[in-house]
C-alpha positions as CSV (number, residue, x, y, z in Angstrom):
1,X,0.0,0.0,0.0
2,X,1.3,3.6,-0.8
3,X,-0.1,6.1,1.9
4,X,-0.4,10.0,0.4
5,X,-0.1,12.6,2.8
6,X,-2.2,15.3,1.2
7,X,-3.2,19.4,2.9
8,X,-6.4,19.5,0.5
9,X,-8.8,17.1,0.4
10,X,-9.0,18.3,-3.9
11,X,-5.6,16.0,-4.2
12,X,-7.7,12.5,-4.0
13,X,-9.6,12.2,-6.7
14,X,-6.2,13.8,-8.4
15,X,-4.4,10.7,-7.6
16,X,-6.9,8.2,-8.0
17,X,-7.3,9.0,-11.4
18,X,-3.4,8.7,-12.1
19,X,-3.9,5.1,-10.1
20,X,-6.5,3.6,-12.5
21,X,-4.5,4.9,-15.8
22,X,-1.2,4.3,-15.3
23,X,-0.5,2.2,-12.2
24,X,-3.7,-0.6,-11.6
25,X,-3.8,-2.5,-8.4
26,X,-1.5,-0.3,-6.5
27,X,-3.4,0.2,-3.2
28,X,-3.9,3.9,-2.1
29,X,-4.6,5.7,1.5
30,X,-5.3,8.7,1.6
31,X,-4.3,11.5,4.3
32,X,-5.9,14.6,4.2
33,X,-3.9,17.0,7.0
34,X,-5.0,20.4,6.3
35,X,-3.9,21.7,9.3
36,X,-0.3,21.4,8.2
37,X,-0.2,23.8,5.1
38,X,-2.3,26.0,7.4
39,X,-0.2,25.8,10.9
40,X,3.8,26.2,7.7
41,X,2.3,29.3,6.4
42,X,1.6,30.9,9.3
43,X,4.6,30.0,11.3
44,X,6.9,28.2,8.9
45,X,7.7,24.7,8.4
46,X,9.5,23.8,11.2
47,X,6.6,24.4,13.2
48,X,4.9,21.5,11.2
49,X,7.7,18.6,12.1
50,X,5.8,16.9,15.0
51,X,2.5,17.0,13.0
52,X,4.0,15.4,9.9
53,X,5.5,12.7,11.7
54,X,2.1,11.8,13.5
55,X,1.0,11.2,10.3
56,X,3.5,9.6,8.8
57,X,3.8,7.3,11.6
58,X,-0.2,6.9,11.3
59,X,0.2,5.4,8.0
60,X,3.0,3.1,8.6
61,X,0.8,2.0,11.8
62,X,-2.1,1.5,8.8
63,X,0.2,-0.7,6.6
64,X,1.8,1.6,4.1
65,X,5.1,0.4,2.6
66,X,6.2,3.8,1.6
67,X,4.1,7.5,2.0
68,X,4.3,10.2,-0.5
69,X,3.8,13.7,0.2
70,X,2.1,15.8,-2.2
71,X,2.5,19.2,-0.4
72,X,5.4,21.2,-1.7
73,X,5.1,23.5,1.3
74,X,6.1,20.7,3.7
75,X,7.6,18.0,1.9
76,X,11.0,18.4,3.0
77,X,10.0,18.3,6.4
78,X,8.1,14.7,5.2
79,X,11.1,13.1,3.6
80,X,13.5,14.0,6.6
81,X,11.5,12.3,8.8
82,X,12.7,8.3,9.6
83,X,9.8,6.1,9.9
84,X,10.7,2.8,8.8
85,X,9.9,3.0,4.9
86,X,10.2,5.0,2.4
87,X,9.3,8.9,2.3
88,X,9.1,10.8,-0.6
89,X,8.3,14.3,-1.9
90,X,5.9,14.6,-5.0
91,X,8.2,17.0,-6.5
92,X,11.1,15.6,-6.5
93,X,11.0,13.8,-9.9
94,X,9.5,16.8,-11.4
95,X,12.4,19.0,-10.4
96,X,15.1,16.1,-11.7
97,X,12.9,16.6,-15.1
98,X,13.3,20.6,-14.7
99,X,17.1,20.4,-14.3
100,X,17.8,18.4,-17.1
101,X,15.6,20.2,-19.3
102,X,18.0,23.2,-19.2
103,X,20.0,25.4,-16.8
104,X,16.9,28.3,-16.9
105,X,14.1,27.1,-14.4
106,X,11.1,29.0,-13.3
107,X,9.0,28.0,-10.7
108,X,5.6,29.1,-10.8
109,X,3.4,29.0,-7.5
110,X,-0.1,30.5,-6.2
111,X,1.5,30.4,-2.8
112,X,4.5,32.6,-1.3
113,X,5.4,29.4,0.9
114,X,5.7,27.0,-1.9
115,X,8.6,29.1,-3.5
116,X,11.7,28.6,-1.3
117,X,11.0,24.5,-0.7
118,X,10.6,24.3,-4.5
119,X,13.8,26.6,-5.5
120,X,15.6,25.0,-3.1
121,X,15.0,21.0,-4.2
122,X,15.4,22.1,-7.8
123,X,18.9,23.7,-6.8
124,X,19.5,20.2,-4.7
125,X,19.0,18.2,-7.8
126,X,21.2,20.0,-10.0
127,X,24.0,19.5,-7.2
128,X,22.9,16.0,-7.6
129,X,23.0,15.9,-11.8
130,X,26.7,18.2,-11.8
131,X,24.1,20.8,-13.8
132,X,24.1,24.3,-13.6
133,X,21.0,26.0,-12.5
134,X,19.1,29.7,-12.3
135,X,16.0,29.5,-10.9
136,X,13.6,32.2,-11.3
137,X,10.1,32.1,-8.9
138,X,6.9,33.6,-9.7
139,X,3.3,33.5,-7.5
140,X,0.7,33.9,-9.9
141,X,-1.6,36.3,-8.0
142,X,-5.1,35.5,-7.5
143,X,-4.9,31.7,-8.3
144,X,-4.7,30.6,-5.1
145,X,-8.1,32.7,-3.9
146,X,-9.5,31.3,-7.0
147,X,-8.6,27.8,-5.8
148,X,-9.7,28.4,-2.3
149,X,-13.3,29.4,-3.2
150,X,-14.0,26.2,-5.4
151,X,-13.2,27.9,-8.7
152,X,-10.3,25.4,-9.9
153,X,-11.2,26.0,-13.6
154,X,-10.4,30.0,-13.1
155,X,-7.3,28.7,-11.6
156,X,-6.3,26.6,-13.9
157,X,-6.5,29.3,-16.3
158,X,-5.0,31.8,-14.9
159,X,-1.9,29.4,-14.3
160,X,-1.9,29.0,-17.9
161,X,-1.6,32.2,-18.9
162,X,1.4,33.6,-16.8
163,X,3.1,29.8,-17.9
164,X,2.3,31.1,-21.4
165,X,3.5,34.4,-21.1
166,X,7.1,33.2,-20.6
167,X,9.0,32.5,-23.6
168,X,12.1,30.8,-25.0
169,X,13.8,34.0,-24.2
170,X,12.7,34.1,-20.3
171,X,12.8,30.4,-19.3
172,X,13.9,26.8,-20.8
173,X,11.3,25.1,-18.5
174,X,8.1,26.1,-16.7
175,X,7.7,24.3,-13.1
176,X,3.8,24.5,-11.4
177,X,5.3,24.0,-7.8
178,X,1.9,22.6,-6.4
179,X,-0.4,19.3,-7.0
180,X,-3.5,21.9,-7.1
181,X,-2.0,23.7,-10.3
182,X,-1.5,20.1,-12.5
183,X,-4.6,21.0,-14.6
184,X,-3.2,24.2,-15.6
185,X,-0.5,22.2,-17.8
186,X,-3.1,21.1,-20.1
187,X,-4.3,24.5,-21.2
188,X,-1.2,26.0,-22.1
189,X,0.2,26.4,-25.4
190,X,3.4,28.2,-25.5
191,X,6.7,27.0,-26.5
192,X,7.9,26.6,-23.0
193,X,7.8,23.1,-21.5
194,X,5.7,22.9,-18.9
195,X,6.3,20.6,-15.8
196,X,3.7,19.2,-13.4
197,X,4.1,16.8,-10.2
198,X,1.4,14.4,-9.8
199,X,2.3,11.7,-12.8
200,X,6.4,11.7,-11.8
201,X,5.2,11.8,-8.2
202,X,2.9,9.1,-8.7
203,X,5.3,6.9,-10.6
204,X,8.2,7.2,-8.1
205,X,5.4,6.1,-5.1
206,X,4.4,2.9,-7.1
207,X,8.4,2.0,-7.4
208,X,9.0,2.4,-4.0
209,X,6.2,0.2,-2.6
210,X,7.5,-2.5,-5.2
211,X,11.4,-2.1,-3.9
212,X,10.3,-2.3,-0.7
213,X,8.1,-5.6,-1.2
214,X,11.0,-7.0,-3.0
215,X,13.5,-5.7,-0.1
216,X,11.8,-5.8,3.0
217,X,14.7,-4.9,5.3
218,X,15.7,-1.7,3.2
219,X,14.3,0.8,5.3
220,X,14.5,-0.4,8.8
221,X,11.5,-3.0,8.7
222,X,8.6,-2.6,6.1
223,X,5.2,-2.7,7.3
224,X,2.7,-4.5,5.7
């Protein structure tokens, strides 16, 4: 079973969709702590560290094999915590992607607290690769309110139109730092690429659940 930490309850049916298409049979939990992305933008992330690891422990207690994140906000708090089985961050694969898509990244966000955890992973895996990296950061105002108040189509838009308002000249690769901003990547049509992380996420999950079934005692004792 993979276990997904969520901080909006609009992620499931996000997931669940990217289950039955690409990945059948692997078992999903869902955690919805919207608390957390609350408590990190009002106090920052550190103040968040007990709370995700209560919930990650919850879902090992449950039977997960490995938990991904899908906050941005918090997920580096998620994968530094040791809980038996594998942790990972929803972005991670996506900012791999970014890196090696060109030494010009910009990160686009509806939230100011999603920016430095996203800048700063992208700038980690280019370490990682031996790639050179600039990262540019942009909060798209108004999407988030949009978001908030039910209206994920006006979101989704809006999204798409700052994405497409970068150009080869600005940017080799577009980054929508957040789960809630996926839909946006299918409206734009620029010349940028643009980079989402709930199918990379998603696909990582699924692999570490199978490594883990196939190597129990990788990760201090697998449950389940």
């Amino acid at each position: 079973m993979l276990a997904l930490l969520h901080t909006s309850p609009a992620h499931v049916p996000v997931f669940d969709a990217l289950r039955d298409i690409g990945h059948p049979g692997l078992q999903l939990r869902h955690l919805v702590r919207e608390e957390l992305l609350e408590q990190a933008r009002r106090e920052g992330t550190g103040a968040v560290v007990g709370g995700v690891r209560e919930a990650l422990e919850a879902a090992v207690a449950e039977g997960a094999r490995a938990v991904l994140c899908t906050c941005s906000t918090i997920g580096a708090v998620a994968e530094g915590c040791a809980v038996g089985v594998p942790v990972l961050r929803v972005d991670r694969p996506m900012a791999a992607a970014a890196v090696a898509a060109g030494p010009r990244v910009t990160v686009l966000a509806t939230l100011d607290s999603t920016l430095g955890p996203t800048a700063e992973l992208i700038e980690e895996e280019a370490r990682r690769a031996g790639r050179p990296v600039s990262v540019a950061t942009l909060v798209v105002d108004g999407a988030w309110d949009l978001f908030a108040a039910g209206d994920s189509e006006g979101s989704a838009r809006r999204i798409a139109a700052a994405a497409d308002a970068l150009t080869d000249a600005d940017t080799d690769v577009v980054v929508l730092a957040q789960v809630s901003m996926s839909p946006a990547g299918r409206l734009t049509s620029g010349s940028v690429p643009v980079l989402s992380s709930p199918g990379p996420g998603l696909a990582a999950g699924s692999a570490a659940v199978a490594t883990v079934r196939t190597h129990p005692g990788s990760f201090g004792g697998a449950v389940g």
